[in-house]
BAMARBA-265029 format. One line per field, with one value per residue (C-alpha): x, y, z; residue number from 1; residue in three letters. Coordinates in Angstrom, 1 decimal. Layout:
<nulos>
east: X|...
north: Y|...
up: Z|...
n: NUM|...
res: Ala|...
</nulos>
This chain:
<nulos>
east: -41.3|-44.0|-46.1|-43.3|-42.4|-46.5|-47.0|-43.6|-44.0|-47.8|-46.9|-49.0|-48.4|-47.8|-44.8|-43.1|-42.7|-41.0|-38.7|-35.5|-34.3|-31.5|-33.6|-36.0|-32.9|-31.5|-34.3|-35.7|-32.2|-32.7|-36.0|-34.7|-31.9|-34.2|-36.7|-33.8|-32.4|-36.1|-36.5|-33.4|-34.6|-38.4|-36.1|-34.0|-36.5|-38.0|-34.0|-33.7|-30.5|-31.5|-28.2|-27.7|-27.4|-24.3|-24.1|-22.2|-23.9|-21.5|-21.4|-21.0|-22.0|-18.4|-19.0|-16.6|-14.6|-16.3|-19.1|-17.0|-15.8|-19.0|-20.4|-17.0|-18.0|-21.6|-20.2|-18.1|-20.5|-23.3|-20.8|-19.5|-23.1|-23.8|-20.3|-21.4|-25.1|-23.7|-21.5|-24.7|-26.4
north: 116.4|114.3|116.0|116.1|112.1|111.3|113.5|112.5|109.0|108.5|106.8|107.3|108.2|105.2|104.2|107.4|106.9|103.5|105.3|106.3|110.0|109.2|107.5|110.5|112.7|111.3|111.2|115.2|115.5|113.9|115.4|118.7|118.2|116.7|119.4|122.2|120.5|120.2|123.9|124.8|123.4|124.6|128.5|127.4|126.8|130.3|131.8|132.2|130.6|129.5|129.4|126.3|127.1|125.9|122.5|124.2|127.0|129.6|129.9|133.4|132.9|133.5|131.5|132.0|129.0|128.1|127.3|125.7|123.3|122.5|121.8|119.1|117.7|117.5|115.8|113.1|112.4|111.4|110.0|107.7|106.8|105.7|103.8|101.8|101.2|99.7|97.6|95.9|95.6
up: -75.7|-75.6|-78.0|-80.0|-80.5|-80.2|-83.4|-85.4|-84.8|-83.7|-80.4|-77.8|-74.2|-72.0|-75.2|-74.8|-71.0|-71.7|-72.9|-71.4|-71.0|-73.0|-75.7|-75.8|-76.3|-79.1|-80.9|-80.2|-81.3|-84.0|-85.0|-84.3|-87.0|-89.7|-89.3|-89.9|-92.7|-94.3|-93.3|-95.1|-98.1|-98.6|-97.9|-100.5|-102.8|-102.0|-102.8|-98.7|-97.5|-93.5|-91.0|-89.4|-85.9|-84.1|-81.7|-79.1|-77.3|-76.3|-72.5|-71.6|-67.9|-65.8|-62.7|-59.5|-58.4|-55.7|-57.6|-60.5|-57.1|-56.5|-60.0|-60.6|-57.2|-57.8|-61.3|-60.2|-57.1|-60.4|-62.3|-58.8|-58.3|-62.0|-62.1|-58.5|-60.2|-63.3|-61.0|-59.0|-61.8
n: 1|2|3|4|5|6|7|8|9|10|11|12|13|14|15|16|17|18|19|20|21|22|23|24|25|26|27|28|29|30|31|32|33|34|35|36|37|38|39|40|41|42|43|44|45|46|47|48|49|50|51|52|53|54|55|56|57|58|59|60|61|62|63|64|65|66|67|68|69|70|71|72|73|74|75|76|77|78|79|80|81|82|83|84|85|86|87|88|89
res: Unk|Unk|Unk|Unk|Unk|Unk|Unk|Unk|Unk|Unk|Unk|Unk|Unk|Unk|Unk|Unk|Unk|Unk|Unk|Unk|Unk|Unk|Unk|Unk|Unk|Unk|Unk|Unk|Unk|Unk|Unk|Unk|Unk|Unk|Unk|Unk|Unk|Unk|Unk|Unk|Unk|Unk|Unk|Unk|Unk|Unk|Unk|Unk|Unk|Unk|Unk|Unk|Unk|Unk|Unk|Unk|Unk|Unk|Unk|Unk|Unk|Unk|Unk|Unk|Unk|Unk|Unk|Unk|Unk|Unk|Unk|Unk|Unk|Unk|Unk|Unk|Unk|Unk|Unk|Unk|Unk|Unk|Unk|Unk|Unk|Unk|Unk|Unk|Unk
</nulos>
């Protein structure tokens, strides 16, 4: 990622870590999507149509209960913790 948002936008290093997580990925996202759509035209210029992949990422991964339990749990403990951060702060 770093590589990434130092050669888009010419930032260097000690910027990027400044940066959130959540900053950071909103904008690979958003890189990610420009560069398709720019992909998708230079094909189209060449008469190659380019799929867009979809967002959502099929998840063909069948996970027993017990370890759906303990993913919700793990969930909602992060979720308890961020709520009882944002509170103090």
């Amino acid at each position: 990622m770093f590589d990434l948002l130092a050669h888009e936008y010419g930032w260097s290093l000690e910027y990027i870590r400044s940066k959130t997580m959540r900053q950071i990925g909103h904008l690979v996202s958003t890189i990610s999507k420009r560069k398709n759509s720019e992909f998708k035209f230079h094909a189209s210029i060449h008469g190659i149509e380019l799929n867009t992949p979809n967002d959502e990422i099929e998840n063909d991964v069948k996970l027993n209960e017990e370890t759906e339990k303990l993913i919700a749990k793990r969930k909602q403990e992060t979720l308890d913790r961020i709520k009882s951060r944002s509170k103090r702060g």
